[in-house]
Structures are given as structure tokens and as C-alpha cells.
N, C-alpha and C positions, 0 to 999 in steps of 0.2 A: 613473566618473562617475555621478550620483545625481541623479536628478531629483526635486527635494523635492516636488515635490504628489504625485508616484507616493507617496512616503515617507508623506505627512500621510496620504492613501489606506489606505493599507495600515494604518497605526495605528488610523485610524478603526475598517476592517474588524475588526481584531484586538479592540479594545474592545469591538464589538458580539456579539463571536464570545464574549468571557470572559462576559462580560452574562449571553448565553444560554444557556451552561452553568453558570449557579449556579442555574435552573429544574430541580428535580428528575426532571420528566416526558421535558425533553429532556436529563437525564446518563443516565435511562434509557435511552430510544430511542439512543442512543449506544451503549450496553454491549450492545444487543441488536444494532442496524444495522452497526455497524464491523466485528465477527467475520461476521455473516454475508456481508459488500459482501466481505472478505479472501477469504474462505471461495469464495466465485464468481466471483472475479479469479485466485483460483487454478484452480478445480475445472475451468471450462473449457478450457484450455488443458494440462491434466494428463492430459487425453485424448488429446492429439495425439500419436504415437509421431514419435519420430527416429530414426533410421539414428545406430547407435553404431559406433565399433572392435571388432573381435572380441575386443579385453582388458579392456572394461567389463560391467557385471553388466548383465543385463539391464532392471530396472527402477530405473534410473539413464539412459531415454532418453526424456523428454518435456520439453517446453518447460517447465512450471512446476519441476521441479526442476532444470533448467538455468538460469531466473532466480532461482531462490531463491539456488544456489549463489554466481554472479554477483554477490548483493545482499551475502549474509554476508561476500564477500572481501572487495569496495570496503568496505562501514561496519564493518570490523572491524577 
């Protein structure tokens, strides 16, 4: 079930969002903002250690390569 103004909504959005990236100052700020926003979604949480099984490698126990792994299965 689909609620059409949600839908008009969202198109709108979408329209404004194409708009804005054919502005070259903001495809830049993109090429630069998006690796580094990645880069800091992961890096903190890459610190955090886990308690692994004693038949995993060692640096195979923190949260960000346990969601990365997670992510590659589901979208692959």
C-alpha cells in the first residue's frame, strides 16, 4: 500500500536532489564529503575489538569488518 502524496514527495525530493548535482561545486563537495562521511562510519567503530572464537584470525574481530562482511553477503 502506497500512499501517493508520500510518492509526489519523494519525487519532488529526487528532482531537487538531480538539480543539485549538475552544479559542479556541489559534484565536488560530494567526491570529497562521501569518502570521507564512509571513511568515519567506518573508522570509529573499527576500534572497537570483539571477543572472537579461537579459530578466527585475529584482526577479523571488530564491529566495522563484521558489518562490512554482513553488508557484501545481503547485496551480493
Amino acid at each position: 500500500y502506497y500512499n501517493m502524496e508520500n510518492i509526489s514527495e519523494l519525487h519532488i525530493w529526487l528532482d531537487e536532489y538531480s538539480i543539485s548535482h549538475e552544479n559542479s561545486v556541489n559534484i565536488l563537495i560530494c567526491k570529497i564529503c562521501v569518502p570521507a562521511i564512509a571513511f568515519t562510519i567506518l573508522g570509529f567503530p573499527w576500534s572497537i575489538s570483539m571477543p572472537l572464537p579461537k579459530f578466527t584470525r585475529e584482526n577479523l574481530g571488530n564491529i566495522s569488518s563484521r558489518i562490512i562482511r554482513i553488508l557484501v553477503v545481503r547485496f551480493t
